[in-house]
C-alpha positions in Angstrom: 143.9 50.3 -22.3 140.9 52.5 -22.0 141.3 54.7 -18.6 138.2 56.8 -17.5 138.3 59.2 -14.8 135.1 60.5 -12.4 132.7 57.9 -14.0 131.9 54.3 -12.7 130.8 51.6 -15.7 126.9 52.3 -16.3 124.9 49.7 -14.9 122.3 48.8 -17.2 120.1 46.5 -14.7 121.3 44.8 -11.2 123.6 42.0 -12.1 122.4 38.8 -10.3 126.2 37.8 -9.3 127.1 40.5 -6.9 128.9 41.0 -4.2 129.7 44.0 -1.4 132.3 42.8 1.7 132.9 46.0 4.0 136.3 46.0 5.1 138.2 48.3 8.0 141.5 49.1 9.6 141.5 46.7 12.2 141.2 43.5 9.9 143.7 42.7 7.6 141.9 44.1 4.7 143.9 43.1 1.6 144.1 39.3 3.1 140.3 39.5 3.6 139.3 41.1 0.4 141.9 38.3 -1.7 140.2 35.5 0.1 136.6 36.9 -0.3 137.0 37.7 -4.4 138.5 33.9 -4.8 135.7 32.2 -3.0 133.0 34.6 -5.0 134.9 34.6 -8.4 135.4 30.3 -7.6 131.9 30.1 -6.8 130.8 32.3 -10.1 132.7 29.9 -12.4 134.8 32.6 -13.5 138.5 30.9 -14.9 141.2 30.4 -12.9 144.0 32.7 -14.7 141.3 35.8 -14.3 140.5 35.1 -11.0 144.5 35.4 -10.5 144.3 39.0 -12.5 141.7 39.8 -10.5 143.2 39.3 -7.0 145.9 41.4 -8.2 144.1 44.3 -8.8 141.8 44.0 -6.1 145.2 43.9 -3.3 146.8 47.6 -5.4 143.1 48.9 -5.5 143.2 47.9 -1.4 146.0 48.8 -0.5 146.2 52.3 -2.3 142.8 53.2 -0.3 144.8 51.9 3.0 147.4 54.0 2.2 145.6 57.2 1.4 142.7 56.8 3.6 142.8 57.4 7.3 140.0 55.2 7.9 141.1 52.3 5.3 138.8 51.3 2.5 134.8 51.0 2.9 133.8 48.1 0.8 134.9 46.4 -2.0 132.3 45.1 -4.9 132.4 42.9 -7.5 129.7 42.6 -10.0 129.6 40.6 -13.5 128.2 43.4 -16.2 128.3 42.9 -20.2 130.3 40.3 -19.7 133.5 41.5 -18.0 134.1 41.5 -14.0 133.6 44.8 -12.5 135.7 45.5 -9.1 135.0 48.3 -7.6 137.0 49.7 -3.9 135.2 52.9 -2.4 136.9 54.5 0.4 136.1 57.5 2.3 139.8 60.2 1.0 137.9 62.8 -1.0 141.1 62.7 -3.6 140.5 61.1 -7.2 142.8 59.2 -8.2 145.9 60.2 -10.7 145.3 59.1 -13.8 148.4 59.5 -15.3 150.1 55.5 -14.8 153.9 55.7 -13.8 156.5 54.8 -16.3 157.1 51.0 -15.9 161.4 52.6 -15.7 160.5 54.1 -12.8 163.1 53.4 -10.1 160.6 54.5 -7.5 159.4 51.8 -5.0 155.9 52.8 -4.6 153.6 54.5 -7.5 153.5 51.2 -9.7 149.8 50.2 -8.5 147.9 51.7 -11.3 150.6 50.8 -13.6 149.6 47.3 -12.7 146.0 47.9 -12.7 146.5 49.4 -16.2 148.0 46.6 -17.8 145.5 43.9 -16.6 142.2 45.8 -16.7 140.3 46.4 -19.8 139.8 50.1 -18.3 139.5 51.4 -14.6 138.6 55.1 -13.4 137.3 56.6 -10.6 134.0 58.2 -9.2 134.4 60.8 -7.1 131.6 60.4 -4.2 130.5 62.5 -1.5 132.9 62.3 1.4 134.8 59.5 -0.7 135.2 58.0 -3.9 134.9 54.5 -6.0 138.0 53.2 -8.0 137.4 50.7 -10.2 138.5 48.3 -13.0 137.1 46.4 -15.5 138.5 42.9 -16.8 137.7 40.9 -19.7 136.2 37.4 -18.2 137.8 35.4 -20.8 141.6 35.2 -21.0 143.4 36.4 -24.2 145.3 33.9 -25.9 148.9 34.6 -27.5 
């Protein structure tokens, strides 16, 4: 697992399968942002067992800038770059995020987010914005076999 901290994944040109969904408080934002990543991901051909991955980041990605934002998350992006799925959730809490992942013994009942996002990204970070920041996550598009 690579992990990078302040720095989103260079961009080298605009990827032509993009897409940006704003998302507040008053929706259901993890439900919205699931649905909207399965239809895009569905529609971009990506497989199934990534697209499962995927919505499990995306929902700990969500729900940590729920719980540490006052004004829930901003947007969420996804973008295909150099072949891996790029999601990306930029909320408006000036924190960065820990990068220090939780021992999977923990016997805590919250913390274990970027301990999940850790084990099926290929790396995530985050960018530290003015008045917010970007976490994000790379994944590999193809699925590892045993």
């Amino acid at each position: 697992m690579n992990t990078t901290v302040d720095r989103l994944p260079a961009q080298q040109q605009p990827s032509p399968l993009s897409s940006r969904l704003p998302l507040s408080q008053a929706q259901p934002a993890v439900r919205a942002a699931r649905h909207h990543a399965a239809k895009v991901l569905t529609g971009w051909g990506i497989d199934t067992a990534v697209i499962d991955d995927a919505l499990v980041v995306i929902s700990e990605l969500i729900t940590n800038a729920i719980l540490h934002t006052r004004n829930g998350p901003a947007e969420l992006q996804l973008r295909i770059q150099s072949q891996q799925l790029v999601i990306e959730v930029t909320d408006s809490c000036t924190d960065s995020v820990n990068s220090t992942v939780p021992r999977d013994d923990s016997d805590d009942d919250h913390g274990r987010g970027l301990a999940i996002v850790n084990a099926l990204a290929c790396a995530f970070g985050c960018q530290r914005l003015p008045g917010g920041k970007t976490v994000w996550a790379q994944m590999a598009l193809q699925t590892q076999s045993v």
